[in-house]
C-alpha positions in Angstrom: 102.5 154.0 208.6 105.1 151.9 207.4 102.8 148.2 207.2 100.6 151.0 205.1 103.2 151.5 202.4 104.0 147.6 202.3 100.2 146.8 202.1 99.6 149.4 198.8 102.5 147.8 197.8 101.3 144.2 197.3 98.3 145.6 196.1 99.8 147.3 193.2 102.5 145.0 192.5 100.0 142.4 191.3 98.3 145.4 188.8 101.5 146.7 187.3 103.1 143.5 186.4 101.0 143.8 182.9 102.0 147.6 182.4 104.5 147.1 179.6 103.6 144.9 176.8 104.0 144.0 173.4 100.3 144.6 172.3 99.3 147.5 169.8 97.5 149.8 172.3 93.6 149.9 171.8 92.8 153.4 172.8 89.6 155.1 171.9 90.3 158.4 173.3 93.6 160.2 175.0 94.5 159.3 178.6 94.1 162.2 181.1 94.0 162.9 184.5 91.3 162.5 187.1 89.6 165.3 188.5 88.0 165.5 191.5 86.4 167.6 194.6 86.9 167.0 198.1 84.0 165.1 198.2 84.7 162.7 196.3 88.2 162.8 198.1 86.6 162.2 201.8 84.2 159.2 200.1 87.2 157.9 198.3 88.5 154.6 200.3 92.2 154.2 198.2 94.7 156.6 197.4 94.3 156.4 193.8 97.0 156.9 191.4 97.4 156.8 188.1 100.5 157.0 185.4 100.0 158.6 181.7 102.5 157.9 178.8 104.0 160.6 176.6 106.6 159.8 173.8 107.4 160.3 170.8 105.3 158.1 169.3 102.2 159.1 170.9 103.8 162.7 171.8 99.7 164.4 171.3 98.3 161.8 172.6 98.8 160.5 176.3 98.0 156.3 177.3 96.7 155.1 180.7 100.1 152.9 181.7 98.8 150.9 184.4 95.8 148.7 184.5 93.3 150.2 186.9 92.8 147.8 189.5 89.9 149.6 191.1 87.9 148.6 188.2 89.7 145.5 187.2 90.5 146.5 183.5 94.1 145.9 181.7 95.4 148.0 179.6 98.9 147.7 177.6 101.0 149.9 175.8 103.9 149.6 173.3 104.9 152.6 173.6 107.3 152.5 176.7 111.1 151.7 175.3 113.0 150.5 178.1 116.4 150.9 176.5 115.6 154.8 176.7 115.9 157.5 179.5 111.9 158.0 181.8 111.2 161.4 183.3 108.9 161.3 185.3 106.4 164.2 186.6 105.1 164.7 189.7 102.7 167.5 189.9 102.0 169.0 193.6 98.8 170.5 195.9 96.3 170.6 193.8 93.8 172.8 196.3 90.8 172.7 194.0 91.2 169.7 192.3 91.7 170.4 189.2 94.1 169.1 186.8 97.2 170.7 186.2 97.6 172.6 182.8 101.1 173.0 182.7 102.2 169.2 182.3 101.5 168.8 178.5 103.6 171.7 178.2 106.9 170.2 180.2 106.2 166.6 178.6 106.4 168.3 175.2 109.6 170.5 175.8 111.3 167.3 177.3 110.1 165.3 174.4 111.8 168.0 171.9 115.1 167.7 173.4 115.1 164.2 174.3 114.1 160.7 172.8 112.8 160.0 176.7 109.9 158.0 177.9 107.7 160.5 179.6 105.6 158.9 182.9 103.5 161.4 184.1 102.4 160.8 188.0 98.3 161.7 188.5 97.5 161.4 192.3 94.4 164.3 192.2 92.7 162.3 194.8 95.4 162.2 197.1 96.5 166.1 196.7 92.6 168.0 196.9 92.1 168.2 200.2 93.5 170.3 203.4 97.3 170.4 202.8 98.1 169.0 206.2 96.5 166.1 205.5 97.6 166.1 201.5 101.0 166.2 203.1 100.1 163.3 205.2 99.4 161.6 201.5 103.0 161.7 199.8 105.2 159.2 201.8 102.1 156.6 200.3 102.4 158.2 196.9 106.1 158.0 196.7 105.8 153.6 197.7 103.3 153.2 194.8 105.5 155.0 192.2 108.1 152.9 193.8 106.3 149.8 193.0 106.0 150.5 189.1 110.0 151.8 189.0 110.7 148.3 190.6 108.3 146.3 188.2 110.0 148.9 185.5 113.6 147.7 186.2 112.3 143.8 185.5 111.7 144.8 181.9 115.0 146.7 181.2 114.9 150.3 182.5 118.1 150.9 185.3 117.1 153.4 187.8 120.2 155.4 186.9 117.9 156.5 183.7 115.2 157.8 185.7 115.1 161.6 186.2 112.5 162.6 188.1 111.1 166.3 188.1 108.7 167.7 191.3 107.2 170.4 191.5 106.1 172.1 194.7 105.0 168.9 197.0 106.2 167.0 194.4 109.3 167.9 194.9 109.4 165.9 198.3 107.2 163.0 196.9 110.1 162.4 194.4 112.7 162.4 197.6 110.8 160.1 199.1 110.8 157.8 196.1 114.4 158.2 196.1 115.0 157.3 199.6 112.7 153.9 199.1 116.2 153.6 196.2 118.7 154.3 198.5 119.6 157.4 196.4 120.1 155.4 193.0 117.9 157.4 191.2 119.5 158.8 188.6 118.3 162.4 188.6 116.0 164.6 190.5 114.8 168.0 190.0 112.8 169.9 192.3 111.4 172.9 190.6 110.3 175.3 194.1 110.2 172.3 196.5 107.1 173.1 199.0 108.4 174.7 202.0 105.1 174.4 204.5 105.7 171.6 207.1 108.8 170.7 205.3 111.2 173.8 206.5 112.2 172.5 209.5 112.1 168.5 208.7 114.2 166.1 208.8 116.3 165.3 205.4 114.6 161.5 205.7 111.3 163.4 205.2 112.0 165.7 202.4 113.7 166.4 199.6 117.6 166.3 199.8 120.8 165.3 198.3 121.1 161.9 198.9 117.7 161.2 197.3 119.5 160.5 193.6 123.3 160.7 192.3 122.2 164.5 191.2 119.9 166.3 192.8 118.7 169.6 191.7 116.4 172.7 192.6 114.9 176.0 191.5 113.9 178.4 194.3 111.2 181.4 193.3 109.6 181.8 196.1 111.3 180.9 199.1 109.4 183.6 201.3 106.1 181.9 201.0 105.0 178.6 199.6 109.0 177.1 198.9 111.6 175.9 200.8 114.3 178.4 201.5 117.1 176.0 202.4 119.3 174.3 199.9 117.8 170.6 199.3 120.1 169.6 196.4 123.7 169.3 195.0 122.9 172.7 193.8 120.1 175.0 194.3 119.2 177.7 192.1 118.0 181.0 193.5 116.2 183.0 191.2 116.3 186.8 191.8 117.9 185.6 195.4 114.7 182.7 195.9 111.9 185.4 196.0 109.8 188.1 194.7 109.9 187.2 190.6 110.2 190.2 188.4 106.7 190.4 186.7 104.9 188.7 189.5 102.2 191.2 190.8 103.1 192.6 194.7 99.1 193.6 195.2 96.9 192.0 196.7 94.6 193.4 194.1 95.8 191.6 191.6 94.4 188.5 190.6 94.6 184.6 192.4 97.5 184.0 190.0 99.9 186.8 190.0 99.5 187.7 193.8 98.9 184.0 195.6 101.2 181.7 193.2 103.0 183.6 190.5 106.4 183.3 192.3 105.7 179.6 193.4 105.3 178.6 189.7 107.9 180.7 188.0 110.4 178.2 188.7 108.3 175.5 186.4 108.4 178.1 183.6 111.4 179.4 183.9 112.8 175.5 183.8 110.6 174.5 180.5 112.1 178.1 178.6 115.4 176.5 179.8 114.6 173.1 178.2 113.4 175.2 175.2 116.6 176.5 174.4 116.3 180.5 174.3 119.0 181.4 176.2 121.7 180.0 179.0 120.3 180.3 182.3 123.5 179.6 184.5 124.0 180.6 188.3 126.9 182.3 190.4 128.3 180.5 193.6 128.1 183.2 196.3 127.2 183.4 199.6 124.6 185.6 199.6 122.3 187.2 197.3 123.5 190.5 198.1 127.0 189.6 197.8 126.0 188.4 194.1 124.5 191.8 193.0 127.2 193.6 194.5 129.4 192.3 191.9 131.5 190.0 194.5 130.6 186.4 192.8 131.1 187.1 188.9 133.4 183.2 188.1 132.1 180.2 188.9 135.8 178.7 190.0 136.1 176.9 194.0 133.3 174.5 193.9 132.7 174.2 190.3 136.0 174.5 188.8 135.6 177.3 186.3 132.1 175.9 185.2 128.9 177.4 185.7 126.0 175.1 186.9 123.1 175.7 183.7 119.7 174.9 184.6 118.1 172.4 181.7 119.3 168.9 180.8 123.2 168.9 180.9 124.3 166.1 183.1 124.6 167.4 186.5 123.6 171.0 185.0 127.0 171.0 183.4 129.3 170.6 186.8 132.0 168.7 185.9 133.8 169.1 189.8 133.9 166.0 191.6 132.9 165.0 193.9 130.0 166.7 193.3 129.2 169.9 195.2 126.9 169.6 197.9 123.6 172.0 199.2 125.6 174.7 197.0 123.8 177.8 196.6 123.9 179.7 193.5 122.0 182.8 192.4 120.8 184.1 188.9 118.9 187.0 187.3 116.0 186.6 185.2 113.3 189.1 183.3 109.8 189.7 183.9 108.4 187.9 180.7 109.2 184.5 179.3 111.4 183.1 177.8 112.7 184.9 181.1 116.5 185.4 179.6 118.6 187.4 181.1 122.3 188.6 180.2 124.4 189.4 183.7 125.8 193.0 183.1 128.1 194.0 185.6 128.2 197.8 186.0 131.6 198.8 187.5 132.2 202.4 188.0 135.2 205.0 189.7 133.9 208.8 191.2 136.3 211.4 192.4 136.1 211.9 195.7 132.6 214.2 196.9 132.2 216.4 199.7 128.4 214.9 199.8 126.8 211.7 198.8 124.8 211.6 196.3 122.4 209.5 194.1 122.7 208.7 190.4 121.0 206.5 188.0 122.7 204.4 185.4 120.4 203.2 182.3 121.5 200.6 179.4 119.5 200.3 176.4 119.3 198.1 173.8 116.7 198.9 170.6 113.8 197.1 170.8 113.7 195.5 174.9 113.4 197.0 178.0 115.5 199.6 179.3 117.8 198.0 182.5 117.5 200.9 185.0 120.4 200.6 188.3 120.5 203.4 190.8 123.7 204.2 193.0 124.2 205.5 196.4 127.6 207.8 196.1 129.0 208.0 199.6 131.8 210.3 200.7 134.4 207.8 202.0 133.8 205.7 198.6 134.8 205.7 195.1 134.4 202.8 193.6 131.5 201.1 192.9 129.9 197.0 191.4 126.5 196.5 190.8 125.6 193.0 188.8 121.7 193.7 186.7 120.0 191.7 184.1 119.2 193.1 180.9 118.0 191.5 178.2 120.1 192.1 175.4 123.8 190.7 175.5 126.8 192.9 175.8 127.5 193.4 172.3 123.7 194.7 171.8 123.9 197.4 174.4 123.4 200.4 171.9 123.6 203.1 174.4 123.9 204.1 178.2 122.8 207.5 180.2 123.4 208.5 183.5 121.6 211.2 185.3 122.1 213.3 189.1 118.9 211.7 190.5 120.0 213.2 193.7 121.1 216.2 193.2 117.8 218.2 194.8 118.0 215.8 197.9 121.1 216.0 198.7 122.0 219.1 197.0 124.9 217.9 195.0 126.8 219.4 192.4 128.6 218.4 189.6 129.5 214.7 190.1 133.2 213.4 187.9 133.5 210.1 187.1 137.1 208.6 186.4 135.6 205.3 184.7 132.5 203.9 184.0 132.9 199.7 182.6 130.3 197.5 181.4 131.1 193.9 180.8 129.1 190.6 180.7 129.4 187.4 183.2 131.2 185.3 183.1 133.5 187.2 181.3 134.9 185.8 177.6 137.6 186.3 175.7 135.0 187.7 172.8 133.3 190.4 174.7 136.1 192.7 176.5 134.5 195.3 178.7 133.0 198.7 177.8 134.9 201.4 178.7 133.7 205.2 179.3 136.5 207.7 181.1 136.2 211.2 182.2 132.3 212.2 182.8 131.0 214.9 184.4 127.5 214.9 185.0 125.7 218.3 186.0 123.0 218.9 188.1 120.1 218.9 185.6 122.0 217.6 182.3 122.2 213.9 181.5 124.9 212.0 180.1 124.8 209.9 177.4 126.9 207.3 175.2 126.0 205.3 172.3 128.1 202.1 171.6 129.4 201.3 168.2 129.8 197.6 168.3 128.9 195.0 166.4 128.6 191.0 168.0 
């Protein structure tokens, strides 16, 4: 495979040498990407790929960056500034096809936070077909991007200001790319790196932490169609890697929210990040149970004190060195976009029972959904940590109630609690818990509190 990758690379170097120019682009319509059948795949006899150009000069209005050599035509653009940070796309599978819809969207958010080039990576023909064979494709899509980074860092560009973003298959043709560097990439972010055929391989052959000086990814749906292992520096669980809050669990639901709903949420939840609704940081832990037990609320030992932050920090804000490695770390998010999510941590005392019992604990804030947690009493137990995402901040929690859920089942009485304590994480010196002492809660009267705060 290997004279393969050297041949498509002396075929393209000769194309891409005219890719950055001086010359006033002469465009008649907007760049876009190929689309395709698989047809046209199994008649086409070259992997074809092509690059679009987003900035913020031409932010609406995508250019063709590389001359097509398949039809011998130049084209130049003045657009690319070589003095600023590329991020580069890499869309994945593509089982039908068709384009993807969601890139114009990323481009755009990146181009509203950042004065970036934006090279967006169209290889349709070579993702449309089988995906055993499609993943037979990426090593050779990875050499040809290669190719126009190298031609790239002959006009300026370093490739510590490349930050490359993957999703799904993607994520792994970016790896690759940064293997072909020798891990000098500057940044990579696989957002739900494909897990199929890639689970058990080795770290040459996928996406890992050597692949740039930071390396990043978002796990949604680790279960199914992502990886479940950590690939990066740090990896981002969401809801524990599986199973998104919102995503449909039916198979009577549509294509969308049954097949891929929880393999895309981690490209959405990354553009709200990059939009700037809320903080989206993760919790070291070693487990995802461990987490919502209440047993990982600081981010000190591998990050110092500092929460990794999914978005555009450098190194997602970790200022440890050296840099953590394949470090897991595990968030909450909600059902809707923008997908924010305040961790509450519910932290609660009982007298001792003489039977267990069941209760459920419900915060509200006016105006969003009510965040609903149920706990288990036991006998030889009395205190109690649950961590929940709500999607209000402390400060806006207006009320709580707590009701004897149990009480027919396991034919409790009157339960007393010493404490209930609400507090946000990480905890700051602004937001001291909420404190509720002495409640007793009967068998068929709930209990309820209304906060008088103000943030």
């Amino acid at each position: 495979m290997a004279w393969k990758w050297i041949k498509a690379s002396l075929f393209l170097s000769a194309c891409v040498t005219s890719a950055v120019g001086v010359e006033e682009p002469s465009l008649t319509k907007c760049a876009d990407f190929n689309n395709t059948t698989w047809l046209e795949y199994r008649q086409a006899t070259k992997l074809q790929v092509q690059y679009l150009l987003l900035t913020r000069k031409n932010a609406d209005c995508a250019s063709l960056f590389t001359q097509d050599c398949l039809n011998h035509t130049q084209n130049h653009t003045a657009y690319f500034n070589s003095s600023l940070p590329t991020k580069v796309i890499v869309h994945g599978y593509r089982a039908l096809g068709s384009k993807p819809s969601w890139v114009s969207g990323l481009a755009q958010a990146l181009l509203r936070e950042e004065n970036v080039n934006v090279l967006v990576v169209d290889w349709i023909y070579g993702a449309s077909f089988a995906y055993n064979l499609v993943v037979e494709n990426y090593k050779e899509v990875a050499v040809q991007i290669s190719v126009l980074i190298n031609q790239l860092t002959k006009y300026g560009s370093t490739l510590e200001s490349f930050h490359f973003i993957g999703v799904s298959l993607g994520a792994h043709v970016c790896g690759f790319v940064g293997t072909l560097f020798e891990g000098k990439l500057g940044r990579i972010t696989g957002l739900d790196p494909a897990g199929p055929m890639f689970k058990s391989a080795d770290p040459f052959d996928r996406l890992d932490s050597s692949d740039a000086l930071f390396v990043e990814a978002i796990h949604t749906d680790s279960d199914y169609f992502g990886i479940s292992i950590p690939v990066g520096h740090v990896d981002f669980f969401l809801n524990g890697g599986m199973d998104q809050a919102g995503c449909a669990r039916s198979k009577f639901a549509s294509m969308y929210g049954y097949v891929i709903c929880d393999h895309m949420r981690a490209l959405h939840v990354y553009m709200s990040a990059l939009n700037g609704s809320c903080l989206l940081i993760g919790f070291p832990c070693s487990s995802y149970e461990e987490f919502l037990a209440g047993k990982c609320i600081t981010c000190e030992g591998p990050f110092n004190g500092t929460c990794p932050q999914i978005g555009l920090l450098k190194n997602s804000g970790i200022i440890a060195t050296p840099l953590p490695n394949q470090e897991k770390v595990y968030l909450l998010t909600t059902a809707t976009a923008p997908y924010c999510a305040y961790h509450i941590l519910v932290d609660l005392k009982v007298s001792s029972l003489d039977k267990t019992a069941e209760v459920q604990l419900t915060l509200i804030s006016t105006g969003h959904p009510e965040t609903e947690l149920k706990f288990k009493l036991n006998t030889d137990e009395t205190g109690y940590k649950k961590v929940a995402a709500h999607p209000e901040q402390l400060c806006k929690i207006d009320s709580m109630q707590l009701k004897n859920t149990g009480a027919r089942f396991y034919r409790q009485g009157d339960i007393h609690f010493e404490y209930i304590c609400i507090s946000e994480v990480p905890r700051t010196r602004r937001l001291d818990p909420l404190c509720v002492k002495n409640i007793n809660i009967g068998r068929g009267a709930p209990w309820s509190h209304e906060f008088v705060q103000v943030c």
